[in-house]
Steps between C-alpha positions, in 0.01 A plus 500: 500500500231414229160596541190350361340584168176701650720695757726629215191560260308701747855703570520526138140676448569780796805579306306550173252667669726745645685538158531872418338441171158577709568837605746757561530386808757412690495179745287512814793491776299389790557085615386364813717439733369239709640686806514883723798671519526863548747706494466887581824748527473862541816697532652865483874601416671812502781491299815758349562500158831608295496508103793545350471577067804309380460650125486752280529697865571464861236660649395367887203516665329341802128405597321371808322258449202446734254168388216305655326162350372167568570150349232265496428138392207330618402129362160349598302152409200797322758801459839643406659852458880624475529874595797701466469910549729768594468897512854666465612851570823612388610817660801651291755748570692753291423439136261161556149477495275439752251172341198289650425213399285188549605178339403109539257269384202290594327138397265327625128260461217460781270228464169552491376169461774268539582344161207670375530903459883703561527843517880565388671909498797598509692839482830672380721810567866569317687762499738483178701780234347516164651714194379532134179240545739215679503419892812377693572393847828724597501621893302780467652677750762544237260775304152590669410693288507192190271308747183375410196306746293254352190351685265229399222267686257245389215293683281187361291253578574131385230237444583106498217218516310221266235419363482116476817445350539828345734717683401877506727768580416862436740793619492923496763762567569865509801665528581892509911592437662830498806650410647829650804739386644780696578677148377455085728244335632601133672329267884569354363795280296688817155368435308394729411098491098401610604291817212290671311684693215198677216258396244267618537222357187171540473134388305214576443147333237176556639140401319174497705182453538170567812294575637221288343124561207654674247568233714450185875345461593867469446776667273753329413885605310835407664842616385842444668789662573842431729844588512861521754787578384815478818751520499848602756622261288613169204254631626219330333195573575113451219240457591144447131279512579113360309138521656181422495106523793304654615104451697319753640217341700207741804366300671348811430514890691789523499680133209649327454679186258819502326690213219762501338710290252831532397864384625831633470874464816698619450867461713805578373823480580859648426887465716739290706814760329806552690718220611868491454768239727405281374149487822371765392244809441650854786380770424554822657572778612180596582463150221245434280548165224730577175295383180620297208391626337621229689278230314166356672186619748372239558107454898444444459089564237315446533092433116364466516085400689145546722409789644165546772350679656152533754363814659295703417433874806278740388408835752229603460552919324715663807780532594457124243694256523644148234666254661642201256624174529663206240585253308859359392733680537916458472411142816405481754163695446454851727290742416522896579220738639404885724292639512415866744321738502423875709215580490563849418748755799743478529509132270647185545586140215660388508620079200697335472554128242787388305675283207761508371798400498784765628794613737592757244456844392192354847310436578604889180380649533142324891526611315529888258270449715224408699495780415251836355614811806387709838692451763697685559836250881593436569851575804663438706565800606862462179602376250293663323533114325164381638419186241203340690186640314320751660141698265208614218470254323186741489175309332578194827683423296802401734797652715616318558881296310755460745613240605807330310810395623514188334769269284731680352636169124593531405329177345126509705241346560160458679336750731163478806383694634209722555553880683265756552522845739202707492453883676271723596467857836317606519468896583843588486636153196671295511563158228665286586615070291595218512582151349643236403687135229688437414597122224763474361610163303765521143563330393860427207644222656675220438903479494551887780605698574159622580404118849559540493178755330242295731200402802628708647246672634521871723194662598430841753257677541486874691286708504511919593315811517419852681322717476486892693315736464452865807560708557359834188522727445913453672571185379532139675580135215601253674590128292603218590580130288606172540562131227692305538585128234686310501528122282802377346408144504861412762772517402562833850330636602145711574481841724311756514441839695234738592463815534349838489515880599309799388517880553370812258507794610401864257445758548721819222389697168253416356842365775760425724431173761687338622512164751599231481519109669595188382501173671597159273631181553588129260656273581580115195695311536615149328780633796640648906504418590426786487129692412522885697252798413549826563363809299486811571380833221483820519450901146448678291349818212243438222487726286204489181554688 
């Protein structure tokens, strides 16, 4: 199907204008729908639990497992939201733990003014094991005690109108993320490593453009935005404030070339750690750098002068798009870009280059935001835990993953890495994958106790999966599988962790469902000699209300 020249120029100037060149941003997830459909799913299950370590011992040890939630998609003409919560207790015997937990996420955009003014939020909880400054997803039923809870929210409005034949479109967000530990983390030599503590994070931006053909041949704008994070952890702070001028220039009806060019001033700063007698950094007791209050605020990043960027925009239909750029910003290269494909209504490939300057709250509130208002979340089915890999995604292909924690370091850094997420539906069979690498370096003043930090490098790769398949007219098969590798840039040790699960669920009435569920999991941490296998295996009742 070919489309004419103005339909694919105006579809190439909201992809520009949506570029993450802007802002830190990530993409607004909420579409209209055209339609109502809602869908609303409460439920409680009561479930017994065996866990079986398969090595270095062979130590056993049960749980009950008592959970209630609610899954909830609703899609409006004005409004859309995707909810999925859960609170979890585990109640062990013998040797195991007794944990609670609450887990799921939430997206989802109200119109105020249809068209006119959104207001978009969205929210996150995630249970997860993190050792020596890196987070992995192992069943963390495995080792309680390793577990750690992270939290985060945001909330915005969205502003979208014109002026003649300028388009306007202003936006503002806040976000607040936390990250808990049951116990300090230290690193191979016994010291204890500054882990994230929370932050409040804000940004907001104003564009004014106009679309190619309209005024001009090309498409011409002005942006100015700007962003903060200020982090509890030694009251660092991160203030990005930029302006800049954008070109849209139409090579073919469905290729254009970009370029823009503008001033910023990117500044981190922070406070130097409260300090004993003989001159040593105060740890806490949750092994977090004790702050001075009383310490001036010491700049360890500051970039004040020319950005510029040049690109390439591909709109060939309106499920095909690209924007891919490269150009200077940081001070140093920058490449950032997307790539989106919905051929059809039961298959996406979504594919997000980035880069920005952040620290770890930030990164996970743009991971939130960029996801769609319409999803199912994947949970794993021996620990009910949401793992960041979502199905559906509506037609804007926009769902996807949430992706790894990676690093969990308290020091800002700057942040760039590819992530991919694949879904497809084949009659009876759903299928949901995504990918990624995360490379944080991290930014820290020299002479405070954060010093140590600055430059060090931390990688992640993560791979995970689901696939569900509907058996007979009551019967289901849900399998799921991950791979998470973390590469510590210090000596502070690399992690591992893989596995994978499988469950059936059989209908026993319209209401009442029972299931069954094994899962296998390895973890290998330089932080001990010893690998860990374990196996886990669950029977349960499902209520649906």
């Amino acid at each position: 199907m070919r489309y004419s020249k103005g339909t694919l120029l105006v579809g190439i100037a909201a992809i520009a204008a949506a570029s993450p060149a802007y802002a830190q941003d990530g993409r607004s997830g909420g579409a209209d729908t055209g339609g109502r459909a809602v869908t609303v799913q409460p439920y409680i299950e009561v479930s017994q639990i065996l866990s079986a370590e398969l090595t270095p011992g062979d130590e056993v040890v049960t749980f009950t497992q008592i959970a209630a939630g609610v899954d909830l998609n609703a899609q409006g003409r004005n409004s859309g939201a995707s909810v999925s919560v859960r609170y979890e207790r585990n109640i062990g015997y013998g040797d195991a733990v007794d944990t609670d937990t609450v887990s799921g996420i939430a997206r989802g955009y109200l119109a105020v003014v249809p068209q006119v003014l959104n207001l978009e939020a969205g929210a996150l909880a995630s249970r997860t094991r993190v050792d020596g400054g890196g987070a992995v997803s192992p069943n963390p039923l495995v080792s309680a005690d390793a577990t750690s809870q992270t939290y985060a929210l945001y909330a915005g409005p969205t502003l979208t109108t014109r002026a003649g034949p300028v388009d306007l479109t202003a936006n503002a967000r806040v976000g607040y993320n936390r990250f808990e530990i049951n116990d300090a983390v230290t690193d191979t030599a016994g010291n204890p490593v500054d882990v994230f503590d929370d932050s409040v994070s804000y940004s907001g931006q104003v564009r004014a453009g106009t679309r190619p053909g309209e005024v001009l041949p090309i498409g011409v704008a002005v942006t100015a935005g700007g962003y903060q994070e200020d982090i509890s952890n030694l009251d660092q702070r991160v203030r990005d404030v930029y302006v800049r001028g954008d070109v849209i220039v139409p090579v073919t009806p469905s290729i254009a070339l970009t370029g823009g060019v503008g001033y910023e001033n990117v500044e981190v700063s922070s406070r130097d750690a409260l300090r004993d007698a003989a001159g040593d950094p105060v740890v806490g007791n949750d092994g977090r750098l004790v702050t001075d209050s009383a310490s001036p605020r010491i700049v360890a990043f500051d970039v004040d002068g020319l950005l510029w960027d040049v690109g390439v925009l591909w709109r060939p239909s309106s499920r095909t798009s690209l924007a891919a750029s490269v150009g200077e910003r940081y001070d140093s290269t920058t490449y950032y870009g997307n790539f989106t494909y919905v051929p059809d209504e039961r298959s996406s490939l979504g594919i997000n280059v980035y880069d920005s300057v952040s620290g770890f709250g930030g990164a996970l509130n743009n991971s939130l935001a960029s996801l769609s208002s319409d999803f199912n979340a994947v949970r794993n089915p021996v620990t009910g835990d949401f793992g960041g890999l979502v199905s559906g995604g509506g037609a804007d292909g926009g769902g996807g993953l949430v992706g790894s924690l990676g690093s969990v370091r308290s020091a800002a850094f700057r942040g760039r890495g590819v992530s991919a997420n694949y879904q497809r539906q084949i009659g009876r069979l759903t299928a949901a994958f995504g990918a990624g690498y995360d490379r944080r370096t991290f930014i820290a003043a020299a002479g405070t106790a954060l010093a140590a930090a600055d430059g060090v490098t931390d990688e992640t790769y993560y791979v995970t999966g689901a696939l569900t398949r509907e058996i007979g007219r009551s019967g289901s098969l849900q399998t799921n599988a991950y791979v998470n590798w973390f590469e510590a840039g210090a000596a502070d040790g690399d992690l591992t962790a893989f596995g994978a699960s499988a469950a059936y669920n059989r209908a026993i009435t319209t209401k009442l469902s029972a299931r069954a569920a094994v899962a296998v999991d390895y973890f290998d941490s330089d932080f001990s000699a010893e690998d860990f296998a374990t196996a886990t295996a669950l029977l349960g009742l499902r209520y649906n209300f």
